[in-house]
C-alpha atoms as a printed R data frame, in Angstrom:
    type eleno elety resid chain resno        x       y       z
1   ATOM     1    CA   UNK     A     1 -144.705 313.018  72.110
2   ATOM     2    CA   UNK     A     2 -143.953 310.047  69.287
3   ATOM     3    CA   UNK     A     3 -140.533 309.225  71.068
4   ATOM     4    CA   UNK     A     4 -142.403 309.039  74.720
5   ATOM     5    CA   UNK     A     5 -144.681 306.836  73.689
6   ATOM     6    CA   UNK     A     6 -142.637 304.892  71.592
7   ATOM     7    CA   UNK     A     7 -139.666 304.810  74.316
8   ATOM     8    CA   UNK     A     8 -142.142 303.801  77.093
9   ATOM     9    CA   UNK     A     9 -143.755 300.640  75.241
10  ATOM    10    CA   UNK     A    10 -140.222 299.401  74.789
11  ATOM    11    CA   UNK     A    11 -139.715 299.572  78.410
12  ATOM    12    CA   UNK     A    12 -142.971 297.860  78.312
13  ATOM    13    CA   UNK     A    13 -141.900 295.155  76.484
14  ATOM    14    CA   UNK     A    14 -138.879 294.730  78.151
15  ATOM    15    CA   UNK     A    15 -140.374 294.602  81.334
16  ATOM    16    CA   UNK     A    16 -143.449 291.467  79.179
17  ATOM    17    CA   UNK     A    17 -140.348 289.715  77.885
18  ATOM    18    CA   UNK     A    18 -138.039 289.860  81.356
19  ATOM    19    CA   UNK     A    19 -141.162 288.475  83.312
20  ATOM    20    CA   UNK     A    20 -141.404 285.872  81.001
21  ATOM    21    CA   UNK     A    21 -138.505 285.151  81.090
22  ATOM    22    CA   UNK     A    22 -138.301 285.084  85.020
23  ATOM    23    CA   UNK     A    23 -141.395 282.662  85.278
24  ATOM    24    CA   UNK     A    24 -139.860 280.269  82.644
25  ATOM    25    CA   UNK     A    25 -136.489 280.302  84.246
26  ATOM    26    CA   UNK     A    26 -137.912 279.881  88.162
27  ATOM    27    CA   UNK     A    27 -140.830 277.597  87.389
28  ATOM    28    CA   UNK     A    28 -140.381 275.757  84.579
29  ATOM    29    CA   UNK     A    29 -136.657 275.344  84.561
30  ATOM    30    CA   UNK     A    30 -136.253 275.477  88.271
31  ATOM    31    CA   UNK     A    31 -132.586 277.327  87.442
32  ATOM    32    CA   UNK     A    32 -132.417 279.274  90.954
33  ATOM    33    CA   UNK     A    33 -129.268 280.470  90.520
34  ATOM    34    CA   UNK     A    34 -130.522 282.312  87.593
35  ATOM    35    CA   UNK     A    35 -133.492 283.551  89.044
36  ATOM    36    CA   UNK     A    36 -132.084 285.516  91.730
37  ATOM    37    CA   UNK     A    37 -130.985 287.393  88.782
38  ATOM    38    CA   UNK     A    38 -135.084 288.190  88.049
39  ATOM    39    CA   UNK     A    39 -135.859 288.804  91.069
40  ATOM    40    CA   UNK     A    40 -134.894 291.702  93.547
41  ATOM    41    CA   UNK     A    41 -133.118 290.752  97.230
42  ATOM    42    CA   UNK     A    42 -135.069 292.343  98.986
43  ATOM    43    CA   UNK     A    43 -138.346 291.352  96.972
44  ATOM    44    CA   UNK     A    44 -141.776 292.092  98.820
45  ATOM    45    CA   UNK     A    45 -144.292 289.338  98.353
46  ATOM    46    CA   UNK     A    46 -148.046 290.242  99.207
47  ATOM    47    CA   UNK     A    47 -149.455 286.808  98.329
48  ATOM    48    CA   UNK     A    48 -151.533 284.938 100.837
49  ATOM    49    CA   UNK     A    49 -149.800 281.807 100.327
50  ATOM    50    CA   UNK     A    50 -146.144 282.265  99.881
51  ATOM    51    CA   UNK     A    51 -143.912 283.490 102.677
52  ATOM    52    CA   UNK     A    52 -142.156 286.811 102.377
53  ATOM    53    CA   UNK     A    53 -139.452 287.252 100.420
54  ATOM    54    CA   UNK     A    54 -137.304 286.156  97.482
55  ATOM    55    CA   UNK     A    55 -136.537 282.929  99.279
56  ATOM    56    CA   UNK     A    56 -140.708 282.328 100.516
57  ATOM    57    CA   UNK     A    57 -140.322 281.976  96.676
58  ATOM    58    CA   UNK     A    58 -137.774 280.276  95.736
59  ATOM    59    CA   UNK     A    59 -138.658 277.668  98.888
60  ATOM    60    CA   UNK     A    60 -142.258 277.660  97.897
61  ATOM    61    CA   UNK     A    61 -140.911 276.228  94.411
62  ATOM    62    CA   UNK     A    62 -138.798 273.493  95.859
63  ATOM    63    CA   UNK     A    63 -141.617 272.107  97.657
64  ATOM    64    CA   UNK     A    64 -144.113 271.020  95.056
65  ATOM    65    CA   UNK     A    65 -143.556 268.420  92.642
66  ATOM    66    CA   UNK     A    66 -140.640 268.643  89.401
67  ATOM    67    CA   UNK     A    67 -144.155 268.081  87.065
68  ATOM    68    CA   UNK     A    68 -144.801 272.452  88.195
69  ATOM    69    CA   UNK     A    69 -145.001 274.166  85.405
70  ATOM    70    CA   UNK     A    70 -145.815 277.720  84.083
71  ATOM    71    CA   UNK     A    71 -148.307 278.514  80.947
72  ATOM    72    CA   UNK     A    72 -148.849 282.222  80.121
73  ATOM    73    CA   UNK     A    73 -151.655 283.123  77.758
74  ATOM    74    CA   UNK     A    74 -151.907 287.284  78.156
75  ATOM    75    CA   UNK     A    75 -149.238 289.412  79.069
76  ATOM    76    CA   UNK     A    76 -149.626 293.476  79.438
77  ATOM    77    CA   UNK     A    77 -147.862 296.140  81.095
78  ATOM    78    CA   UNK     A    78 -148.187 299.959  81.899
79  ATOM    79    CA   UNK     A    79 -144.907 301.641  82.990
80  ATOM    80    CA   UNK     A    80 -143.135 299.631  86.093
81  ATOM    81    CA   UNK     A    81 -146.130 296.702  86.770
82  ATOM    82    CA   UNK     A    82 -146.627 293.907  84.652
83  ATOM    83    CA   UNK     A    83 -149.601 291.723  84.846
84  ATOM    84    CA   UNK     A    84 -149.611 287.900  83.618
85  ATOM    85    CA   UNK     A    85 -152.535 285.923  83.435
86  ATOM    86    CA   UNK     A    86 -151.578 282.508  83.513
87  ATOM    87    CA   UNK     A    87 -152.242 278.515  84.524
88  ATOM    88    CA   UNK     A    88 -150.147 276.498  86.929
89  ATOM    89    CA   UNK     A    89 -150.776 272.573  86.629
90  ATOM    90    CA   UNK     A    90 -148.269 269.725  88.066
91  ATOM    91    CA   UNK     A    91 -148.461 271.090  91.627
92  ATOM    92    CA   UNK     A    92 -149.997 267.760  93.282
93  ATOM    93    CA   UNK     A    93 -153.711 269.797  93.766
94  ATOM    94    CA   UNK     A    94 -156.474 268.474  92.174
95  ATOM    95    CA   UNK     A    95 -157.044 271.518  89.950
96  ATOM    96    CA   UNK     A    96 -154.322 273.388  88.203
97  ATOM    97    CA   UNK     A    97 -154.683 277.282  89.281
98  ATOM    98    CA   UNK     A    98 -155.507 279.971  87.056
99  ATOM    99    CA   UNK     A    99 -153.093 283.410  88.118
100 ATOM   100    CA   UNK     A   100 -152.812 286.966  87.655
101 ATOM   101    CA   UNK     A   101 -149.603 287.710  88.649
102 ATOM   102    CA   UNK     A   102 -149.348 291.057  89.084
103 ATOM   103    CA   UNK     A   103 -145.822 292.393  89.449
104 ATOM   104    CA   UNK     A   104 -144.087 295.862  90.100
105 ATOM   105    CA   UNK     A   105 -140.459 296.368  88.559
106 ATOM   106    CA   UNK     A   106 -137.673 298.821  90.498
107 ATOM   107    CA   UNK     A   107 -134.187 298.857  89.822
108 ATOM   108    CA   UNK     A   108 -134.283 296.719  87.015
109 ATOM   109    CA   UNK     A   109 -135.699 293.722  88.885
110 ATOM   110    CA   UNK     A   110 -138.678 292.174  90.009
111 ATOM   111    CA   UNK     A   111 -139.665 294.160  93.415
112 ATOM   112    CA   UNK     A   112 -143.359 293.487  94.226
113 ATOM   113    CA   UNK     A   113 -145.755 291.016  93.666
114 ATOM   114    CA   UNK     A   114 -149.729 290.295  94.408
115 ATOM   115    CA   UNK     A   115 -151.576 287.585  93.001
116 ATOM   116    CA   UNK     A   116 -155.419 286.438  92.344
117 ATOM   117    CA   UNK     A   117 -155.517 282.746  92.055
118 ATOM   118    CA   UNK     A   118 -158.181 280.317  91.287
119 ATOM   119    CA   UNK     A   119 -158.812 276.631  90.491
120 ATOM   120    CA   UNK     A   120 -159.308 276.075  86.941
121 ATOM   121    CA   UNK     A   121 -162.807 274.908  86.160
122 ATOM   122    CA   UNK     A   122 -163.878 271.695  84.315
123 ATOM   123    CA   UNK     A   123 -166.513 272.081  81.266
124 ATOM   124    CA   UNK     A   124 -169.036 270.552  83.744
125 ATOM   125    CA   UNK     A   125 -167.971 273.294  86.693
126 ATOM   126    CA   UNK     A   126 -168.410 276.331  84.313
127 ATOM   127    CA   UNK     A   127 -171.337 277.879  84.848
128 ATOM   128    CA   UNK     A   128 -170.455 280.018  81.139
129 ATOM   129    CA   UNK     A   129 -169.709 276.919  79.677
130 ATOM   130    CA   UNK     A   130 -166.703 278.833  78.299
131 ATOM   131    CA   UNK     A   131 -162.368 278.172  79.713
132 ATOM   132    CA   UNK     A   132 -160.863 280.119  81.929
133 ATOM   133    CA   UNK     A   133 -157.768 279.534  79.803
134 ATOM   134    CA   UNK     A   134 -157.149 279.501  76.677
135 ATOM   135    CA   UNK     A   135 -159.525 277.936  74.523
136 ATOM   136    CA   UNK     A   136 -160.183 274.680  76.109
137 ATOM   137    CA   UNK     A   137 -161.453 272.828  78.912
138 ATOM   138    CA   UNK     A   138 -158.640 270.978  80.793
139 ATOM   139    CA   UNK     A   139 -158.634 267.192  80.476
């Protein structure tokens, strides 16, 4: 049982570290060369606002400002789906968004995706008075 465990929370990380990786390399870096190697060809996207496919993606990407960029603050997985919660800001809106990225691995690659997004709060929007990401408001 020691070796299951152990052998699936290394997949687990892999999978953490690989979508990490991905978001860093499509997002941030903008290197789309080397994120068709992340993401599968025939990738299925159930997001409300991107349109199917790797390349809904990819073009989604090259149509908001260079400033996008890609913050993770948790990261967990359970066998072949990943979740990442994490903040987009630089996208010309007037609030950055606040994800979970929820994403389903096959073949080695990412396969599926579904995401909850919402506008990051100010301190004077938050009815908790607490972040929605990390641990402070944004400026």
């Amino acid at each position: 049982m020691a070796k299951t465990k152990m052998a699936s929370e290394t997949i687990e990380s892999k999978h953490k570290a690989f979508v990490l990786e991905a978001f860093d390399t499509l997002f941030n870096r903008r290197d789309y060369a080397a994120a068709e190697g992340f993401w599968s060809p025939n990738y299925i996207q159930h997001s409300a606002h991107i349109p199917p496919g790797r390349e809904g993606l990819f073009n989604l990407v090259r149509s908001v400002p260079e400033t996008l960029r890609y913050e993770n603050q948790l990261i967990v997985a359970e066998g072949d789906f990943v979740i990442a919660h994490g903040r987009f800001t630089g996208m010309g809106r007037p609030a950055a968004w606040i994800a979970a990225d929820v994403i389903r691995f096959e073949d080695g690659a990412l396969k599926e995706h579904w995401d909850v997004l919402q506008d990051e709060a100010t301190k004077a929007e938050s009815v908790s008075g607490l972040p929605m990401f990390g641990d402070t408001f944004p400026k």
